[in-house]
Residue, then its C-alpha position, 0 to 999 in steps of 0.5 A: x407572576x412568573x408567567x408575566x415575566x417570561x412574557x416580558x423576557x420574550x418581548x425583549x428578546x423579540x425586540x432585540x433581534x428587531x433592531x439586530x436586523x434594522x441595523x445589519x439591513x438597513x440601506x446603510x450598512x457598508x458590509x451588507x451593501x460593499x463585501x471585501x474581495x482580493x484579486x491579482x491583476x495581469x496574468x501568470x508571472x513568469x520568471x527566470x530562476x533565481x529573480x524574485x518579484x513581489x506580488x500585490x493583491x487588490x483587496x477592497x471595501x477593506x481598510x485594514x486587512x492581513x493576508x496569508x501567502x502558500x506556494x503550491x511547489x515551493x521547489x519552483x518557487x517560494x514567498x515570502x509576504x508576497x515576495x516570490x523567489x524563483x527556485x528551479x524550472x516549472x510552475x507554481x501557484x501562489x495564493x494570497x488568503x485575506x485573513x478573517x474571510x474566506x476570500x482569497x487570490x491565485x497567480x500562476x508563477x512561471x519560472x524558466x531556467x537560464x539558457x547557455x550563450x555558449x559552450x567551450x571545450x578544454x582542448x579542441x586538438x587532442x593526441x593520444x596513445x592507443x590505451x591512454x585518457x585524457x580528460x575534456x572539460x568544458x565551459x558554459x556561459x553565462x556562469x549563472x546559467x541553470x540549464x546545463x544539460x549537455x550531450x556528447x557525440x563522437x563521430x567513430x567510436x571504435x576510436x575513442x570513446x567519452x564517459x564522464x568527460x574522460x576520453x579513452x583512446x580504443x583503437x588507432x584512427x581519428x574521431x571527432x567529439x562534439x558537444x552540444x547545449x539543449x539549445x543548440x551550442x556546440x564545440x567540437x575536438x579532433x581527436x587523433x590516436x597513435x598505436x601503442x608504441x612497442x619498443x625494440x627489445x633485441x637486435x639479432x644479425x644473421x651472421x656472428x661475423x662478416x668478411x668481404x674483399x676490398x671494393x665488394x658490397x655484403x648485406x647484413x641482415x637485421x632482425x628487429x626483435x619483437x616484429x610487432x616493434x613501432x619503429x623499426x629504424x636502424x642507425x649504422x655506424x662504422x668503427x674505421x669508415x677507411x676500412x669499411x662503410x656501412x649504409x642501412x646494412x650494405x657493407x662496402x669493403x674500403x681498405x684490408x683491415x678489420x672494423x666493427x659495424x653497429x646497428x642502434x634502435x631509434x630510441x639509441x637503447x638497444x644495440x649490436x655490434x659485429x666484426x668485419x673483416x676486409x680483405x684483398x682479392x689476391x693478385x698475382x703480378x705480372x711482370x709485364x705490367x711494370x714499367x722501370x725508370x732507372x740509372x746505371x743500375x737498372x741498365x744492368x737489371x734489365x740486360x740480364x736474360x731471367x728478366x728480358x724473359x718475363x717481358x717487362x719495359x725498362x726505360x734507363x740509361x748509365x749514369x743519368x739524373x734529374x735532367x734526363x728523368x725529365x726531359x727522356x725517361x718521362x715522355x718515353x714512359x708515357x709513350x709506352x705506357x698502356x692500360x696494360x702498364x700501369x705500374x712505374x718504378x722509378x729508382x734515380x738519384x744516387x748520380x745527382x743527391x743534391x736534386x732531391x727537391x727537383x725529384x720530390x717537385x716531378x713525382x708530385x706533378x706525375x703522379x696527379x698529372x699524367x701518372x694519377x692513373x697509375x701506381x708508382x713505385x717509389x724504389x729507394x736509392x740502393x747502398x753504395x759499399x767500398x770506397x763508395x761507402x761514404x757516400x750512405x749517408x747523403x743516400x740515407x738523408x735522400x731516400x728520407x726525404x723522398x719517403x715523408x714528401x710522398x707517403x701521403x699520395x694513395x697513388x704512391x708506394x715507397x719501396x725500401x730496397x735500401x734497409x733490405x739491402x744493408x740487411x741482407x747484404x749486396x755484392x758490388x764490384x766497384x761499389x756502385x753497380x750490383x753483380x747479377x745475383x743482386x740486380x736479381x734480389x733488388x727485382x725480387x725485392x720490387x715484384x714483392x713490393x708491388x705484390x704486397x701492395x695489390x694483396x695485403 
């Protein structure tokens, strides 16, 4: 029995693989005859990073399917249930598995990086101090570009120099600083680097004191202090420019008296300051130089034998005035008048006071006209004593008024005989002329007068 049954088991058996392959074989069955396959159509992908695109496979002899999706760098790019997203520059394959079959689809994704359109610098003019940095930015186009690879050229590098868009200025020149995309873009800055400026410290003259004589010329020599110092510049200025001026050093004695001469750096900090002395060249006088315009009183100066010995010119007659001044005593001086003359004293008045306006009106025009060659003298009109006494005061008003109508001409000197006479006393026999001893003090009184003015 049991061998009957085993017999039968095995015939069932045999039958049912009988009709397994009747059904798998057959003409009729769609797997057999139609297998399922995936492919992707075109050829690689190629993207710019950042894009994305979706990848669809062809699957067929399948009407319901599920895929697996891998990258091969997801680096370069990932997916994402056959959407891929760019990552970065490079290559990737990214296979599509059809789930249930060993059956599966490559595409090669390409993916470029965003190129610059362009490249702009921060400055292209930049001007620095030896020592000094600055830094230099740049800009690229577009903002989403991925390809920023940028390279920096400078055209002098002992000039300045470029490290992580800092320039540091080395040494005084100009350079050129470029720099340039992968693609070819480029900017450019001019550079231009100034010594470091070294600032004066110390101003030191060769003199502590410096004296030179009316109309004379001295160099003060001035050490800017250290010598290695930028600007070197000095500014000079005069304290009294009447008494002496100054020009880059060069001193020029004006007038006797005494100024203080500055030297000031460029940058006004630092500053010296020395004291000048101007002096006259000591003149001796010489009485042949001097010419005497007078009255009465100068007749009878001039007749004394001391003053014809010294040689001078005396142009004067008794009791004259304005009218003669004018019309005699002034052509006559100019006549005998040379380079040699060349100073006038004129002492007129005490015969006509009330002309002192016609007085004032003729020196004035002499001494710009025919006279502004020489120095003139202005003697005052002398005291008067006795029963001529009286007379002092319209004297006094005269003599002031002469004075303040003539002091400011350079070529006019007021002497004043009068005050010194009052002081020191006079001898007149009838009031009005002088004795000899005085005629002799009043001449003494005008060569002090004209010595005083050529010496101090």
């Amino acid at each position: 029995m049991k061998d009957k049954f085993n017999i039968i088991i095995g015939i069932l058996i045999v039958l049912c693989i009988v009709i397994i392959v009747f059904l798998f074989m057959g003409n009729d069955n769609p797997i057999v005859n139609n297998p399922p396959t995936i492919s992707f159509n075109g050829g690689a992908v190629v993207l710019k990073v950042g894009e994305s695109k979706e990848l669809k496979p062809v699957v067929t002899n399948l009407d319901n399917y599920t895929v697996t999706w891998t990258s091969s760098n997801n680096n370069v790019a990932t997916v994402n249930n056959g959407m891929v997203n760019a990552i970065s520059k490079g290559n990737s394959s990214i296979t599509a598995k059809l789930d249930g079959y060993d059956l599966s689809a490559t595409m090669v994704v390409i993916v470029n990086d965003i190129e610059p359109t362009s490249i702009t610098l921060s400055s292209n003019k930049l001007e620095l101090i030896e020592g000094e940095e600055a830094r230099l930015t740049y800009t690229i186009m577009p903002d989403n570009a991925t390809n920023k690879e940028i390279k920096w050229e400078v055209s002098n590098q002992e000039v300045i120099s470029i490290t992580n868009d800092v320039v540091r200025a080395l040494a005084p020149g100009e350079a050129r600083i470029t720099i340039r995309t992968s693609n070819g873009y480029v900017d450019t800055c001019d550079v231009i680097v100034k010594s470091k400026e070294v600032f004066v410290q110390e101003i030191k003259f060769d003199k502590n004191s410096y004296s030179l004589y009316v109309g004379d010329t001295l160099k003060i020599n001035a050490t800017v202090i250290p010598d290695n110092a930028t600007d070197k510049t000095l500014t000079w200025t005069s304290s009294d420019k009447s008494v002496v001026t100054v020009d880059n050093g060069l001193l020029k004695g004006i007038k006797k008296g005494n100024a203080t001469i500055k030297a000031t750096d460029s940058k006004g900090v630092v500053s010296r300051e020395v004291n000048v002395t101007v002096n006259k060249h000591i003149v001796n006088i010489n009485p042949k130089e001097i010419t005497i315009i007078g009255d009465s009183r100068m007749v009878g100066l001039c007749k004394y034998k001391w003053y014809k010995n010294e040689g001078g010119t005396c142009v004067s007659k008794g009791a004259m005035g304005f009218k003669w001044l004018r019309d005699t005593a002034i052509p006559e001086v100019n006549r005998l008048s040379s380079s040699k003359k060349k100073n006038i004293v004129t002492n007129l008045g005490v015969n006509d006071l009330d002309n002192i306006d016609k007085y004032i009106d003729k020196y004035r025009e002499m001494v710009t006209g025919d006279w502004k060659n020489y120095h003139v003298f202005i003697l005052s009109v002398n005291p008067t004593s006795g029963g001529r006494a009286n007379m002092n005061t319209r004297i006094e008003s005269f003599n002031s008024k002469l004075k303040s109508s003539l002091q400011n001409y350079s070529n006019v000197t007021y002497c004043d005989s009068y005050s010194y006479l009052k002081k020191n006393g006079f001898g007149s026999g009838d009031g009005v002329h002088y004795y000899e001893s005085t005629s002799k003090t009043i001449y003494q009184f005008i060569k002090d007068c004209v010595y005083k003015y050529y010496n101090e």
